[in-house]
C-alpha positions as CSV (number, residue, x, y, z in Angstrom):
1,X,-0.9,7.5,-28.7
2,X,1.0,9.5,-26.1
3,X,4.4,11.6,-26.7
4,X,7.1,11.5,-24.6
5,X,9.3,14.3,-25.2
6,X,12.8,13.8,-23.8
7,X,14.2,16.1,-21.1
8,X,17.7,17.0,-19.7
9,X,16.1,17.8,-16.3
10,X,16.6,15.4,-13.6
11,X,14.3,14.5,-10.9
12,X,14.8,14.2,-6.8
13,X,16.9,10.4,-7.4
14,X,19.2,12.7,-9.7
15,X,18.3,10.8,-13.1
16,X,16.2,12.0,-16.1
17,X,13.3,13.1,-15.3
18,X,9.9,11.0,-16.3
19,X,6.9,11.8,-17.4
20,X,4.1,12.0,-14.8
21,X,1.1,11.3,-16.6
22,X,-0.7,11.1,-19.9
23,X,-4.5,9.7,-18.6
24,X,-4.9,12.4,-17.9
25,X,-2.0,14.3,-19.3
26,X,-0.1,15.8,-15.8
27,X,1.5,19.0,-15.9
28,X,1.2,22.8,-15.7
29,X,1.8,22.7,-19.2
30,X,-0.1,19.3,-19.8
31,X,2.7,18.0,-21.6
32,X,3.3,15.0,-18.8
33,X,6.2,16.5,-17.0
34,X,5.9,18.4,-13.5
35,X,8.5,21.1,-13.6
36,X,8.9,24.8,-13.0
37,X,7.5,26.5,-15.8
38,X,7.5,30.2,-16.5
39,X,4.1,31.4,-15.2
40,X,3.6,28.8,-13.2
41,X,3.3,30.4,-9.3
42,X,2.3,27.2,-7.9
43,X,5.5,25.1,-8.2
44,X,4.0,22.2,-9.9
45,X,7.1,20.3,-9.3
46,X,5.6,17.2,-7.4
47,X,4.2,14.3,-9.3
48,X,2.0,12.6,-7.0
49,X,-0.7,9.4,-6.8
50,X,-3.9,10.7,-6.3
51,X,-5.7,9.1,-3.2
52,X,-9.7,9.9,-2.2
53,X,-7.9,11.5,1.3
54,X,-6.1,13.8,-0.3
55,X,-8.7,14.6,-3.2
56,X,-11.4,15.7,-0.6
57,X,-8.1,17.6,1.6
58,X,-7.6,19.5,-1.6
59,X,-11.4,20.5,-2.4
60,X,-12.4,21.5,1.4
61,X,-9.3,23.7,1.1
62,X,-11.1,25.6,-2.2
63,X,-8.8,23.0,-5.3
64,X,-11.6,20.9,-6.3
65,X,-9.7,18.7,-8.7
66,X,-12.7,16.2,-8.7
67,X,-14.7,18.2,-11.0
68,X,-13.8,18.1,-14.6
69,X,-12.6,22.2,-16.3
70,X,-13.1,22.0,-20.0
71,X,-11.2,25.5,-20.9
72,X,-8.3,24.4,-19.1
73,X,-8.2,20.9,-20.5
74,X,-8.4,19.7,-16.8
75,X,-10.5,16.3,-16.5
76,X,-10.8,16.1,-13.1
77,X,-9.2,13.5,-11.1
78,X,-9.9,10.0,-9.4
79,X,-7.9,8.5,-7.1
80,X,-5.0,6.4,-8.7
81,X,-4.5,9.2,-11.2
82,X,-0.7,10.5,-11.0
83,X,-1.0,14.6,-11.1
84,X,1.8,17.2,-10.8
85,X,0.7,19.1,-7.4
86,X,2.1,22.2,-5.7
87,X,5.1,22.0,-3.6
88,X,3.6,23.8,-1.0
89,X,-0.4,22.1,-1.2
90,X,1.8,18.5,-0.9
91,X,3.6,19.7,2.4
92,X,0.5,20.9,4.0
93,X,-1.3,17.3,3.3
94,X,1.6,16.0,4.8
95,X,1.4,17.5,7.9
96,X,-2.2,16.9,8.2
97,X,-1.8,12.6,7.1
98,X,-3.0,12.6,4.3
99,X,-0.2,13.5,2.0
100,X,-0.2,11.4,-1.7
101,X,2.0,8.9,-2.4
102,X,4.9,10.3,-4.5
103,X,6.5,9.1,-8.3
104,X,10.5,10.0,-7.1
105,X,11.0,9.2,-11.1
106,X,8.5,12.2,-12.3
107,X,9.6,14.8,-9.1
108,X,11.4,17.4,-10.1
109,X,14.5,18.1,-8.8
110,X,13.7,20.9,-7.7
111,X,11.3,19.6,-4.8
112,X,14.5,19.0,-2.9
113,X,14.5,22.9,-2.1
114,X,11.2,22.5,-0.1
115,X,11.3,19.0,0.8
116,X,14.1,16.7,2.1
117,X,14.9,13.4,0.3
118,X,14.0,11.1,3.5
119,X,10.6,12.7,3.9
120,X,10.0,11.7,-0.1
121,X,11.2,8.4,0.2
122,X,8.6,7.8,3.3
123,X,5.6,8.6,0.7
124,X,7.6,6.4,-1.9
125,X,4.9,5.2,-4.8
């Protein structure tokens, strides 16, 4: 059974933020949420929906998140998973088409520092 741990952060809509993920559990911290975290240089702020376009983007770019990483409790993803992705790894797909679909419940607020509102709400999940 999953845990859902209550934050006071809010996301890009400017309400509590959601959890991401549990299957498989989202976050630099895998605790479900996608925020900034101490350590964390990507900016794992973004929760997207994993699509096979942006999967393939990622690994031909040198992030295969296809292939499963035991010692850092990373799976591997499929499409239709929902992941916490880097700011700046979500902007480049965007610019190349084949940006993820984005959970505006599970963004960070933060993200509105790289990325405006309108462009999120095109990629709305």
């Amino acid at each position: 059974m999953e845990t859902i741990t209550k934050t006071k952060e809010k996301n890009v809509l400017g309400t509590e933020l959601k959890p991401c993920g549990f299957d498989p559990v989202a976050g630099y911290m895998r605790d479900g949420y996608c925020r900034l975290v101490y350590g964390d240089s990507g900016t794992h702020l973004l929760c997207a929906v994993m699509s096979e376009e942006f999967l393939e983007f990622s690994r031909l770019r040198g992030n295969d998140l296809v292939t499963p990483i035991p010692q850092w409790r990373f799976p591997g993803l499929k499409p239709g998973d929902h992941w916490c992705l880097c700011v700046s790894r979500w902007i480049q797909a965007e610019r190349k088409g084949v940006a993820p679909k984005v959970v505006l419940e599970s963004t960070h607020q933060d993200t509105l520092k790289y990325i405006d509102f309108e462009l999120l709400l095109d990629y709305k999940y």
